[in-house]
C-alpha positions in Angstrom: 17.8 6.8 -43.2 20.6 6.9 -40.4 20.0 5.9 -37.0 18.5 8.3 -34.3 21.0 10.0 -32.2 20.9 10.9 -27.9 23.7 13.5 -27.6 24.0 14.3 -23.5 26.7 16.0 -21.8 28.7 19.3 -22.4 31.8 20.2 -23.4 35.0 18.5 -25.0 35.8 16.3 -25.9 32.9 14.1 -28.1 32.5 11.0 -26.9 30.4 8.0 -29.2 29.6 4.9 -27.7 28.5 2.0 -30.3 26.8 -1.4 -28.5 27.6 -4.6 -28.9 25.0 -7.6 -29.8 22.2 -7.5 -29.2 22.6 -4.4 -27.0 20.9 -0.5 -27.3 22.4 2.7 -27.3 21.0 3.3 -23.7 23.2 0.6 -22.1 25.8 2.8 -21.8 23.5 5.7 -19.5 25.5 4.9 -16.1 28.7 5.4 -17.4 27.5 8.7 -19.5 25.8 10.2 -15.8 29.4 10.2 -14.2 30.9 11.8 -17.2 28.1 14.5 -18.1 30.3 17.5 -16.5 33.3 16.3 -18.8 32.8 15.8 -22.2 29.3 15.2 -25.0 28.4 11.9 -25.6 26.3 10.4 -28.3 24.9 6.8 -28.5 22.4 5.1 -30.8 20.6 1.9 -31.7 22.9 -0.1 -34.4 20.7 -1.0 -37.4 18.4 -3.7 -36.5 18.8 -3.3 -32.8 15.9 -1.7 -30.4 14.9 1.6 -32.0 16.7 1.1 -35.4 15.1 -2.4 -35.3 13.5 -1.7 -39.0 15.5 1.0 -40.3 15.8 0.0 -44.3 18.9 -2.4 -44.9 18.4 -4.3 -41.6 19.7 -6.8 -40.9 23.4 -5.2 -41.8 26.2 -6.4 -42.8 29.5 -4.9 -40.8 30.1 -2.3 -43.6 26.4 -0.8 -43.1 27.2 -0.6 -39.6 30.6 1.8 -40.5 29.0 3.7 -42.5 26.2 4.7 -39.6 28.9 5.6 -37.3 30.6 7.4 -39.7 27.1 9.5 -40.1 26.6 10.0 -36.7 29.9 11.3 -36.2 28.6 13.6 -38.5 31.6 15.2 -39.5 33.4 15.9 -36.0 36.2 14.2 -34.4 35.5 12.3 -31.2 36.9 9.6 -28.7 35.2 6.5 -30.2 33.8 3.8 -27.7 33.1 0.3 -28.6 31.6 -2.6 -26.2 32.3 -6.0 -27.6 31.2 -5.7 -31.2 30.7 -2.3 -30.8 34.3 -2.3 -31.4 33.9 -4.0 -34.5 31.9 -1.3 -35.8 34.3 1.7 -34.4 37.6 0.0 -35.5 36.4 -0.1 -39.1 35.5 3.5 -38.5 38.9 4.1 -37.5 40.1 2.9 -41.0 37.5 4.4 -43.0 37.2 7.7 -41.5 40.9 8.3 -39.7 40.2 12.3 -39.4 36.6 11.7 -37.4 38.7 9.6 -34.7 40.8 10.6 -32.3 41.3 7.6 -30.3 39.1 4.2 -29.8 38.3 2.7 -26.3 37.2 -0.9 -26.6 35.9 -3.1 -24.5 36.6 -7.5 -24.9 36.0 -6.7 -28.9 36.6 -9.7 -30.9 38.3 -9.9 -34.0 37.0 -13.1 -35.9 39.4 -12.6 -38.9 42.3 -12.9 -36.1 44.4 -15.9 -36.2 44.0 -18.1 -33.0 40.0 -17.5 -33.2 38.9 -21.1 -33.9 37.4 -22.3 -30.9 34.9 -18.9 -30.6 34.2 -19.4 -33.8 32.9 -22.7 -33.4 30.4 -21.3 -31.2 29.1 -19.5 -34.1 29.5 -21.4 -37.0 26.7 -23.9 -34.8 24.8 -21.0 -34.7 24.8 -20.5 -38.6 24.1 -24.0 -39.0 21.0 -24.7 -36.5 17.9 -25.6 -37.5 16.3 -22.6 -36.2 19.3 -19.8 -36.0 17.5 -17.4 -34.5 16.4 -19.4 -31.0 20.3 -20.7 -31.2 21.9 -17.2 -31.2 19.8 -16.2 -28.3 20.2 -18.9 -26.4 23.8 -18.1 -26.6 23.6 -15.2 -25.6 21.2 -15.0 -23.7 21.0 -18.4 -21.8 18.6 -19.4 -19.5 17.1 -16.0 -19.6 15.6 -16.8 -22.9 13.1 -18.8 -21.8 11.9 -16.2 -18.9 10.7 -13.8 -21.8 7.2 -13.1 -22.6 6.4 -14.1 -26.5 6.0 -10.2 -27.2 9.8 -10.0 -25.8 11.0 -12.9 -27.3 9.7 -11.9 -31.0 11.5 -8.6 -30.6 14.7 -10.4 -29.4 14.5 -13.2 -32.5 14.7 -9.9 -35.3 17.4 -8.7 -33.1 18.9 -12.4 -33.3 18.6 -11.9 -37.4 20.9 -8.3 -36.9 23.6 -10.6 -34.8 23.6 -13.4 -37.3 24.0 -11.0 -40.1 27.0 -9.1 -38.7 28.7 -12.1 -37.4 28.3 -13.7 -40.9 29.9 -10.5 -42.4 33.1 -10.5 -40.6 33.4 -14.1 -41.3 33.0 -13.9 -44.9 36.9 -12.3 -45.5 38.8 -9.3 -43.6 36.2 -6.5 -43.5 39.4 -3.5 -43.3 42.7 -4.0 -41.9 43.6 -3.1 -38.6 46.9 -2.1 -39.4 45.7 0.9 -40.8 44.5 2.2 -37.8 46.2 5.0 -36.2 44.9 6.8 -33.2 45.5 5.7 -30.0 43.8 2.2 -28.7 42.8 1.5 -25.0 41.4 -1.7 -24.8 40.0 -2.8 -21.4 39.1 -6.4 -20.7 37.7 -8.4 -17.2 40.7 -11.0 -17.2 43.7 -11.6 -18.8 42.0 -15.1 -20.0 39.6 -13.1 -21.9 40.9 -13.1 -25.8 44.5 -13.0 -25.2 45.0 -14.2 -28.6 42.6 -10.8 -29.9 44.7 -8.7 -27.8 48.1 -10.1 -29.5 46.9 -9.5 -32.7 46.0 -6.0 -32.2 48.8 -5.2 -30.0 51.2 -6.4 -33.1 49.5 -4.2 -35.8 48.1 -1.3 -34.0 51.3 1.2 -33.0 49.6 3.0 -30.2 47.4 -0.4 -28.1 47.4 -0.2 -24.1 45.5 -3.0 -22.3 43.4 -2.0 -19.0 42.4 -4.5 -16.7 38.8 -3.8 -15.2 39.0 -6.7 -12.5 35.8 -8.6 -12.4 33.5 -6.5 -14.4 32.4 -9.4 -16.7 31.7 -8.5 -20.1 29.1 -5.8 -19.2 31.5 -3.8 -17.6 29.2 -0.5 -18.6 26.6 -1.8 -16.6 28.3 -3.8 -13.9 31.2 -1.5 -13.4 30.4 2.0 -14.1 33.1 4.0 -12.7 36.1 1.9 -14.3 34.3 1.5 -17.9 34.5 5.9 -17.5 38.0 5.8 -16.3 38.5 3.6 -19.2 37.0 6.1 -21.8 38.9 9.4 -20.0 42.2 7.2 -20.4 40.6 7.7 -23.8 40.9 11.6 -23.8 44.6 11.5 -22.9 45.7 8.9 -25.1 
């Protein structure tokens, strides 16, 4: 069973947008309402997230999570758009699946198998070690806002915690594909020069098409917080 799939939008080219942790499909509404006239987009809930919360195989590893993008591509090529580790997800379809993408847009994707990752990963490996993994990975993400949610809220978020420990754990067990072997065009758009410039350099070295976009400000939400640059960023994605 794949997850379910919105397709909005008409005309070329196809656009997929993939979430990042502990995100939905949905997130990415704003930036699809300014691009509706342009191109289709299709989103979805990642396996173990929101509506795909308890689709079989949840929590996923990052190899399930290829092989759902790669099924709801569905056989056509498309511009492939990834916030955070979203981009995880569309890079290893980019290696896997080379004639379903035409070019990737990402947005401040880690790569946690990069040299120069240490110090994030720190972060994580706390996470992994906690007493109660779960309540750590959501405070982490979530921060004070974790304890303004209602129990009902906060059991839905802890199963969604399980998704993001499982997929962090995956790309951290050995190099899930190498990005090397990606060939389509890569815009990657980040809030700040200080925001993974180590990431950047190792994609930048291995990748032979890689532009970096500046979105000034956006924060790592940029889909939310700045929806007119994150769709400039995915039509730099049409061109590319």
């Amino acid at each position: 069973m794949s997850p379910e799939v919105t397709e909005v939008g008409t005309g070329e080219p196809l656009v997929v947008f993939v979430h990042g942790v502990l995100g939905h499909g949905r997130s990415f509404d704003r930036v699809a309402a300014l691009l509706e006239a342009e191109c289709t987009m299709r989103w979805y809930d990642r396996r173990g997230y929101a509506s795909s919360m308890e689709l079989p195989g949840a929590p996923s590893t990052v190899d399930q999570h290829i092989d759902d993008l790669v099924a709801v591509l569905d056989g056509r090529r498309a511009v492939v758009v990834g916030h955070s580790f979203g981009g995880v997800t569309a890079m290893g379809a980019a290696v896997r699946a080379p004639e379903l993408v035409d070019a990737l847009v990402l947005y401040e994707t880690s790569v946690a198998w990069s040299p120069g990752w240490d110090d994030a990963d720190a972060l994580m490996q706390g996470v992994f070690n906690a007493d109660d993994p779960e309540g750590a990975a959501l405070l982490l993400m979530l921060g004070p806002a974790y304890d303004q949610l209602d129990d009902d809220a906060r059991a839905r978020r802890r199963i969604e915690a399980r998704a993001f420990i499982a997929e962090e754990q995956s790309v951290r067990a050995g190099t899930p594909y190498d990005v090397a072997e990606i060939r389509c065009p890569v815009v990657y758009g980040c809030s700040s020069d200080a925001v993974m410039p180590e990431v950047r350099s190792f994609l930048a070295a291995r990748i032979p098409r890689f532009e970096v976009v500046d979105v000034p400000d956006a924060g790592h939400h940029a889909h939310r917080s700045a929806p007119e640059a994150f769709a400039d960023l995915v039509r730099r994605g049409f061109v590319a």
